[in-house]
Structures are given as C-alpha cells and as structure tokens.
C-alpha positions in Angstrom: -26.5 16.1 -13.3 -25.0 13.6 -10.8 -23.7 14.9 -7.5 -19.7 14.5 -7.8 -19.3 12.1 -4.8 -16.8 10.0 -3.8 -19.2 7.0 -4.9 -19.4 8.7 -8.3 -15.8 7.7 -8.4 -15.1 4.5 -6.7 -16.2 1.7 -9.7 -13.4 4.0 -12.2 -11.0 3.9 -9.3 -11.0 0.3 -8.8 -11.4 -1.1 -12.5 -8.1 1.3 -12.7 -6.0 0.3 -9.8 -6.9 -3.8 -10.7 -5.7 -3.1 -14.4 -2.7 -0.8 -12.7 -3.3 2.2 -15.0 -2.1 4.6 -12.3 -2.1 7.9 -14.1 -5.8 7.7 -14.6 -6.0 6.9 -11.1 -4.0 9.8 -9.8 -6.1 12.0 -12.2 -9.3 10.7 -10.9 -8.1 11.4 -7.3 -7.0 14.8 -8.4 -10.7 15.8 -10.7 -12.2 14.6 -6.8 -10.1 17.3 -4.9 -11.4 19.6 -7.5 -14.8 18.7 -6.4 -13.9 19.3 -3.1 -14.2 15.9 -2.3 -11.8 14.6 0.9 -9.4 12.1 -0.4 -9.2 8.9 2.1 -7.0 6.5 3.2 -9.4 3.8 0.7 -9.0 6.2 -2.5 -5.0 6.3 -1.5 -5.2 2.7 -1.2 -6.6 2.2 -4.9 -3.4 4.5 -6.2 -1.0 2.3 -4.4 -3.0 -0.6 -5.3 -2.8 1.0 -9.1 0.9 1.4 -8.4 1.9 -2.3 -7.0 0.2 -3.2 -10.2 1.9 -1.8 -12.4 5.4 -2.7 -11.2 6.3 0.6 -9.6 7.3 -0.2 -6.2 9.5 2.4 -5.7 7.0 5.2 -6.6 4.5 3.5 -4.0 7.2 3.3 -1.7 7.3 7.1 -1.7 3.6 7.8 -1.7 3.1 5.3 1.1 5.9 7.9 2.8 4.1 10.7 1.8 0.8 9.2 3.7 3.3 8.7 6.4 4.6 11.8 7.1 1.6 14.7 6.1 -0.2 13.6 9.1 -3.6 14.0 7.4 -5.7 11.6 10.0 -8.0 11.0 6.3 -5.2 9.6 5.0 -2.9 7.6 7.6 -2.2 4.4 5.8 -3.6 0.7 7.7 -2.2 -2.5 7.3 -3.9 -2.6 3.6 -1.7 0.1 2.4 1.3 -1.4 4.2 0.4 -4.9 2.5 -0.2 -3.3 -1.0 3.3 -2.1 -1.1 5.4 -5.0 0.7 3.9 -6.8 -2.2 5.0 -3.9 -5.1 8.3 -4.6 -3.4 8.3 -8.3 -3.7 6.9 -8.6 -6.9 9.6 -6.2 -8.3 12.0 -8.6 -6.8 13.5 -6.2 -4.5 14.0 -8.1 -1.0 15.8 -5.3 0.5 13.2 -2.6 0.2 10.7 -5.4 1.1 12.7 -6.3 4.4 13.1 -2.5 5.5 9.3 -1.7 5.1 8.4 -4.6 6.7 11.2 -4.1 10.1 9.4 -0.5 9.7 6.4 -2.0 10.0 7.5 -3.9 13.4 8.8 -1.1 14.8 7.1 0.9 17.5 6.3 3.9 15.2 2.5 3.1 14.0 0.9 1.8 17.3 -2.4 0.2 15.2 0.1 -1.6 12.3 1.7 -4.8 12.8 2.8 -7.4 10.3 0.0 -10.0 9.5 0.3 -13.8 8.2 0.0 -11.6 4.6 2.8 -9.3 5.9 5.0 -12.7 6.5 3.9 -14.8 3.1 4.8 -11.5 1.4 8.0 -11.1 2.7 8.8 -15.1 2.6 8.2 -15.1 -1.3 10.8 -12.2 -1.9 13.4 -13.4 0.9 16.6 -15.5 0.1 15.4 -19.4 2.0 17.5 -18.9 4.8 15.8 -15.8 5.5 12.3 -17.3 4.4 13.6 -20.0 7.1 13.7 -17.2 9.8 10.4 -16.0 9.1 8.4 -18.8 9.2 10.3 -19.1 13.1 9.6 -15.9 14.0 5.7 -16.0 13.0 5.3 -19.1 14.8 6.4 -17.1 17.8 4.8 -14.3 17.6 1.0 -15.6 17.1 
C-alpha cells in the first residue's frame, strides 16, 4: 500500500480547490490529520483557494481568521492566502469586506505581509472609481 503522505494528497487537493468543490477539500484535509499528517499553510491555501472558488467569501474570510488567530506557525497564512481571499471578496462583489482585509493587511499586525501590485488590482476591480482612483495614487507611491 502507498505511504499516506502529504504528496499522496496534493494532485486531489488541487484538481478540487481549481474546480472549488470545497467539501471534498476540507474532507481530504481532515482523512490527512487522520494520518497524522501536519496540515500546512499550502494545504490551507488549496481550501481557501477551493473556497474563493466557489463564491464563498465569507466562509474564507473566517478560515483565513481562524489561520490568524490559532497561532499554529504550520499554518500562519502569506501573502497567497491573503490574495486568495481579497479576491473571494471582490469576486463576490463585496467592496467593503475587500477594503477591510486589505487596510488589515497594511496594518502593522503581520510584519512579513504587505499588499502586492495583486493586492492593489484586486482591490481596484471591486472598489467604486473614485476609490479605484486612490489606489492606483497610493501604489504609485508606495513602490
């Protein structure tokens, strides 16, 4: 029999999170804690990736909180998990959650995460023009 290892899982875990099937994703990620396996920041990526996809921003906002706030160092999101759900948000049309993760995202809370060029174009597609307007100052400034 194969060794369960986390590269057992990863081709199922990505087809999933691409095609936004979520449920099967979280399942995968839970059969993997069964196996003792150490779930990482790139597995919780793929969920929120899974997520984004399939329109539920608000759920990824809260298991991008969850990442947040347990601590685990495994599982601290990056800029990619940061990304993945400022884009659930804009895709779902919802500026205002976009604009608060993103100002979280600026703040002084996560010393290694600051908005990208993505970070921006995300929150420029979602934003009313004027804000857009603002943006597209502000990036010019800060690169």
């Amino acid at each position: 029999s194969m060794e369960a290892t986390p590269k057992l899982y990863l081709p199922l875990l990505k087809v999933c999170a691409k095609a936004g099937h979520s449920d099967i994703v979280w399942s995968l990620i839970n059969t993997m804690k069964d196996d003792s396996i150490q779930i990482t920041t790139m597995q919780m990526n793929l969920y929120l990736q899974s997520l984004a996809k399939a329109g539920l921003h608000i759920k990824a906002l809260g298991v991008l909180r969850g990442m947040i706030q347990q601590l685990d160092p495994m599982q601290l999101p990056d800029l990619f998990s940061f990304n993945t759900v400022l884009s659930a948000c804009s895709n779902g049309n919802d500026y205002e959650a976009a604009q608060a993760l993103f100002d979280q995202m600026k703040g002084e809370i996560y010393d290694n995460i600051r908005p990208d060029v993505v970070s921006f174009n995300t929150l420029i597609s979602c934003a009313p023009p004027q804000v857009g307007l603002d943006l597209i100052y502000e990036m010019r400034l800060t690169r």
